[in-house]
Phi, psi and omega in degrees: 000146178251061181295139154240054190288325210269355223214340168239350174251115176279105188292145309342111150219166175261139192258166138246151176241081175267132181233126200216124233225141156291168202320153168167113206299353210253001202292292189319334156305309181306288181345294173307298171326291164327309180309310194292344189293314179273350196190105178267132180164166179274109158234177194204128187253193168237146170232127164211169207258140144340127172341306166256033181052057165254316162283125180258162165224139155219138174262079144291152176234156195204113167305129174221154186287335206150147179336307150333288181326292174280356158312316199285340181310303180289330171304302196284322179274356161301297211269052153268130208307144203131282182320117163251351184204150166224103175278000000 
């Protein structure tokens, strides 16, 4: 990714992250379970479904190290099974 996070962000900070998925009672689990492989610590998400449930969106925040950090962040919660955006 060619990014210019490191250039708006002052590194340590807390990121949000949406990640928006078809329906599935278990995607913020997966979501977390990702998050922790990279950033280990208790977090807690938000969820909410599309106007007709086909959809979920969940919303974390994850403290990151650096430009890197969130990059690898947004690669991994992309190929979570599902997944069509992650913002």
């Amino acid at each position: 990714m060619n990014t210019k996070f490191d250039e708006l962000l002052d590194f340590p900070c807390e990121f949000t992250y949406k990640i928006m998925a078809i329906a599935r009672h278990d995607l913020a689990d997966d979501v977390v379970s990702v998050v922790q492989q990279h950033a280990p610590g208790d977090y807690t998400t938000e969820t909410k479904a599309s106007s007709k449930g086909n959809y979920h969106s969940v919303t974390i925040r994850v403290v990151v190290q650096d430009k890197d950090h969130v990059e690898t962040l947004y690669a991994r919660l992309a190929t979570i099974d599902g997944v069509r955006h992650v913002l």
